[in-house]
N, C-alpha and C positions, 0 to 999 in steps of 0.2 A: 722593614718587614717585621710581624710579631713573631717568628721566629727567628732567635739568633743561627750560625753555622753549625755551631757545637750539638743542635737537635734534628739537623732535618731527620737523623735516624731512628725514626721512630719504629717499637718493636713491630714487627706483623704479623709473628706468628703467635696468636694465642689459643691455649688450651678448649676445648669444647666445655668446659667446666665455668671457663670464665664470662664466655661468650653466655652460656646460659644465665648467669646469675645480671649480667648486666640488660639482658634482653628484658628481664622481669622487675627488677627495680625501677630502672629509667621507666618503664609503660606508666607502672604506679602511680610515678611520684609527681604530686601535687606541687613542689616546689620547682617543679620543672616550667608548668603554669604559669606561673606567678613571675619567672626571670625572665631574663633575655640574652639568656643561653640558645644561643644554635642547640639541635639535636643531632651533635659530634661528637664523642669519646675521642680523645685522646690519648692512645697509653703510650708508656714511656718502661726499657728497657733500663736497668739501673749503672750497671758497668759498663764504659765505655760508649755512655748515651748519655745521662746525665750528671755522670763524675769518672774520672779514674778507675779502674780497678782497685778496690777498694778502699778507697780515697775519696778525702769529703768533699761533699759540692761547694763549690761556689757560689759567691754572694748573686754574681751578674745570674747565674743559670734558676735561683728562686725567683728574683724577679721577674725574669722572663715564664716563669712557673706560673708565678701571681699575676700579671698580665694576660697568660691563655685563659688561665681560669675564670675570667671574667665574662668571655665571652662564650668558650667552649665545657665541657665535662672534659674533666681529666683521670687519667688513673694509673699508676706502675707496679707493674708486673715485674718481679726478681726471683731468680732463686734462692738467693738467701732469705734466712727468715728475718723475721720483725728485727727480732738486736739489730743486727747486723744492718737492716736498715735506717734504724734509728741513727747509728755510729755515721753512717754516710748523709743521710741527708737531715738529718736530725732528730731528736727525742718526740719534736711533734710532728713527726712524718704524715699518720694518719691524719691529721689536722688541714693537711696540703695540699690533699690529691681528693675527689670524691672519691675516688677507689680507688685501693691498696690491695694487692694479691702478693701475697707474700710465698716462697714455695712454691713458685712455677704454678698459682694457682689455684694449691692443696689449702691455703688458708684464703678467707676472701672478707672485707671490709668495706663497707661504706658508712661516710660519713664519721668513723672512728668507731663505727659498730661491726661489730664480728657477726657475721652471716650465718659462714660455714666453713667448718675444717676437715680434714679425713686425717686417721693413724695409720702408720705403717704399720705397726706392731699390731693393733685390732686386724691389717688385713691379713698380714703374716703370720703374727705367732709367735713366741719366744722362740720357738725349736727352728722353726725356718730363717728367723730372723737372724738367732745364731751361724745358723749352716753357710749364709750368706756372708756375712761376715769375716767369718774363718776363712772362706774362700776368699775374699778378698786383699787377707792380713797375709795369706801362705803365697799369694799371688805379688802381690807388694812388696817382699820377704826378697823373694826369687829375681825382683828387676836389679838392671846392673843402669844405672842411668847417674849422672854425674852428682847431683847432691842430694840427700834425705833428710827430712826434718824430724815434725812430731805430729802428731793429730793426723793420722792418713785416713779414719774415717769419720767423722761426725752424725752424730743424730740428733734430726728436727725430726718435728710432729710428724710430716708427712712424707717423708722420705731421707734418703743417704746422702752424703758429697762423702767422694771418695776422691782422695787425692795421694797420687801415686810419689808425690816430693814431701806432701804435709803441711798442713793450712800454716804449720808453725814457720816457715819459712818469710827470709826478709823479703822485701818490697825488689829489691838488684835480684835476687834469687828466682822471686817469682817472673819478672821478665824473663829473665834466661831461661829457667825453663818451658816458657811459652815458646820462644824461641826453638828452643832444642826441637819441641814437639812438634813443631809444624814441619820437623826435617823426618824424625825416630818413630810418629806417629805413637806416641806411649798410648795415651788416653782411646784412640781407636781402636788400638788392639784389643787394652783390657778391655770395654765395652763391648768387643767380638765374642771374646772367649766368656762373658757373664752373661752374653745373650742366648750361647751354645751347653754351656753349663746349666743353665735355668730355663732353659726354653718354655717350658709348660708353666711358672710360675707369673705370666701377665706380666711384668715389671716393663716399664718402659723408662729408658736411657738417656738424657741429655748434657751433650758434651758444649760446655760454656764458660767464659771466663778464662784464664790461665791458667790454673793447675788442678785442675779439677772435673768430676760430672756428677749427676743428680741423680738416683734411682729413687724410682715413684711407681 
């Protein structure tokens, strides 16, 4: 099969943001004409779809990348930003995929060209942005949960990862507390109480990966 085992999971759920920009590029494009590409997208989930948890792909799983792409459109979807994809699947990541959505979305690429991006900060504000924040650090502060790291919030272009352990945390660390949280439910809860805290300010929530979620 041209699919190896390691893929049949392929993402499903994608943003309305993304689904738009792919609806209007693919109609356009004259290169579409010209191949003998099916008119199939394929997206692809980054963690735990096409590597590890944070961990870099494998030789066999490009291959099998570079084989779809021959006959289908391809694209992945992560919430990590670009670096961070670069590290996993490589420097020429863009290069790989026709489409690249990096940030669940908030940034979007074809062909290694940048589209469209959105700021948190343009939509929030320094002041709220702040306000958000502190809520999350005096919330973090307050959990009794077995190990703490560094980095518990990070900021990309279009949104937070908040991580209740700390992205600084090893690889053994980051299982266990996947682990722990599927008993303790950490990450659902804080996501409860920032959805009851900020109810009126739009933000939407996604809990993904091990130790961590997205605010967008």
């Amino acid at each position: 099969t041209l699919l190896c085992s390691q893929c049949v999971r392929v993402f499903a759920c994608v943003c309305v943001r993304v689904c738009a920009c792919i609806q209007g590029t693919i109609a356009m494009s004259g290169e579409q004409q010209q191949s003998q590409k099916k008119n199939i997208l394929v997206l692809f989930d980054v963690d735990g779809t096409l590597t590890e948890p944070r961990l870099p792909i494998k030789a066999d799983m490009l291959g099998m990348l570079e084989r779809l792409r021959q006959v289908v459109w391809t694209g992945m979807v992560g919430g990590s930003d670009l670096p961070k994809q670069q590290e996993q699947i490589g420097p020429d990541v863009l290069q790989r995929f026709d489409f690249c959505f990096p940030e669940n979305g908030l940034q979007s690429y074809r062909d290694a060209e940048l589209l469209s991006t959105q700021s948190l900060f343009d939509y929030l504000g320094e002041e709220k942005l702040q306000e958000f924040i502190n809520f999350c650090l005096h919330y973090i502060a307050d959990l009794k949960i077995p190990v703490k790291r560094g980095t518990f919030i990070e900021f990309r272009s279009g949104m937070l990862n908040v991580s209740p352990i700390g992205r600084n945390c090893s690889q053994v660390e980051r299982e266990a507390f996947f682990a722990y949280d599927k008993e303790a439910n950490i990450r659902k809860a804080f996501v409860e109480a920032l959805q009851e805290r900020f109810a009126g300010w739009n933000l939407k929530f996604s809990i993904g990966g091990l130790i961590s979620f997205d605010v967008f």
